[in-house]
Structures are given as structure tokens and as C-alpha cells.
C-alpha positions in Angstrom: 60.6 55.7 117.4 62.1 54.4 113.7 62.3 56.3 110.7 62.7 55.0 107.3 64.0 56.7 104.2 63.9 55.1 101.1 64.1 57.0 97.2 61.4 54.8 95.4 62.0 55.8 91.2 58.1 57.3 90.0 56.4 56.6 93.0 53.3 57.9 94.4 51.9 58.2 97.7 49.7 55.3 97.6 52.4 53.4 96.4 55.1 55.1 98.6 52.1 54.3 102.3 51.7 50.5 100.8 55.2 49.7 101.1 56.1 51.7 104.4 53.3 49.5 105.8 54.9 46.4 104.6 58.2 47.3 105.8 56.8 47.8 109.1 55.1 44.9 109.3 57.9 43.0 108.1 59.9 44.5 111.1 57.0 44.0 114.0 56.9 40.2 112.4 53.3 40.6 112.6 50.2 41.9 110.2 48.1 44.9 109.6 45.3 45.0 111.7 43.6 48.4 110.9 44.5 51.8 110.3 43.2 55.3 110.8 44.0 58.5 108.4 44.3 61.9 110.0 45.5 63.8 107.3 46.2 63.1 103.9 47.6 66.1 101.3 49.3 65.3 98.2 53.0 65.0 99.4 51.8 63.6 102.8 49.8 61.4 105.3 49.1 61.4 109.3 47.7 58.1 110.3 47.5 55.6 113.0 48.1 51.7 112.2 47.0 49.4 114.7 48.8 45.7 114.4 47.7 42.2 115.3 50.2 41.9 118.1 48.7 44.9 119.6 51.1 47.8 118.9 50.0 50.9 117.8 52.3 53.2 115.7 51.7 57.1 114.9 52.8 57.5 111.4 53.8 60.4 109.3 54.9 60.2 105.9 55.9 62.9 103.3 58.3 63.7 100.3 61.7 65.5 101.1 61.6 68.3 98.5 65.3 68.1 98.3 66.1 64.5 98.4 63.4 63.4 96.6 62.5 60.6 98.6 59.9 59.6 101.1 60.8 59.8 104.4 58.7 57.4 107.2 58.5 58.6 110.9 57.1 55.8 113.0 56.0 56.3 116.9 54.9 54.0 119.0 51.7 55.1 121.3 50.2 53.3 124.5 46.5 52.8 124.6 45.7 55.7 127.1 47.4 58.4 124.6 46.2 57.3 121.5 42.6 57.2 123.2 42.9 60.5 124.5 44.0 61.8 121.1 41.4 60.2 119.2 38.8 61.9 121.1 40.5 65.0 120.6 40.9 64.3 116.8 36.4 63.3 117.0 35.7 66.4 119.1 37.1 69.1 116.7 36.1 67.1 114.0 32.7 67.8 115.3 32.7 71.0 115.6 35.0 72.1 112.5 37.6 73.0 114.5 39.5 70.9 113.0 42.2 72.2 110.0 42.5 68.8 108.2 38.8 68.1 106.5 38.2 64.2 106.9 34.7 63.8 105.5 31.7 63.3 106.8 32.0 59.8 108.0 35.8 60.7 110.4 33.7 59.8 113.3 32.4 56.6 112.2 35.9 55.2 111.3 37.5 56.6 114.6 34.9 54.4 116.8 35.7 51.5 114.7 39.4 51.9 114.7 39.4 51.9 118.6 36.9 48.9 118.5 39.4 47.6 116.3 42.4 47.9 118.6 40.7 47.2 121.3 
């Protein structure tokens, strides 16, 4: 597990994710494969990234309300536990269990994330 913490000046979400996947990248020496969003809110996103050298990261990143900056946590997952929390993630999708709203189309981009990584 890594974490990153970096005050970018006027920076947004989508602008504060881009770069933390970057870094990352830059660290594994390798490339983006695919990536799969849990949870997005305004001041944070849960996601999986999936690279070309086959690692799989857990990612969280949100704002620090009193720093002011973003703050990346970064875990690594084997294949078995990411599987098994995907099909968690899909089955309480399903049935609107589930507290984060993904859209309509959560279960299509699950299946091809994990056709993705596989």
C-alpha cells in the first residue's frame, strides 16, 4: 500500500484522478490498462485500475478539508479478492442494495473490467 499527497493549485477531481493515475503509472513503469469506478461524489472516488503488467490497485481518492489537498490511497489486490469483491459490488448493485448509485449500465462495465484484467 502507497499513498500520495500532493496540493495541486485550482484543481478538480478529474484533473486531481488523471494525474494520480499517471503518477502511478509512472511508479509501476507500466500503462493503464482499464479501470473500474465504484463510487464517485464530488470531493471523492473508489475505483479499481487494472495495469498492463497485471497489477491491480484499489484506489481511493478524496480532498483533505483541512489541508486542502488530495490525498491518494493505493492498495494492491490479488485476483481472488478483487473477484470476489466485484461480485459483491454486481450483486447489491442488482438488487439496490447498494448505497453508491452507479447507473444502469454498473453491471455491464464490471464484466468487462474483469474480462479486461483477466
Amino acid at each position: 500500500m502507497f499513498t500520495y499527497q500532493k496540493t495541486y493549485q485550482c484543481c478538480t477531481l478529474d484533473e486531481s484522478i488523471s494525474r494520480f493515475y499517471e503518477e502511478i503509472a509512472i511508479r509501476l513503469k507500466t500503462e493503464i490498462k482499464t479501470s473500474l469506478t465504484l463510487h464517485r461524489g464530488v470531493m471523492e472516488l473508489y475505483a479499481y485500475i487494472g495495469f498492463k503488467n497485471d497489477k491491480v490497485l484499489d484506489i481511493k481518492i478524496e480532498l483533505n478539508k483541512k489541508k486542502l489537498m488530495w490525498v491518494c490511497i493505493c492498495k494492491e489486490l490479488d485476483k481472488e479478492d478483487l473477484l470476489e469483491s466485484i461480485h459483491k459490488e454486481m450483486i447489491l448493485d442488482k438488487e439496490g442494495s447498494s448505497a453508491n448509485s452507479r447507473g444502469r449500465l454498473f453491471g455491464f462495465r464490471a464484466e468487462r473490467f474483469l474480462r479486461d484484467i483477466a
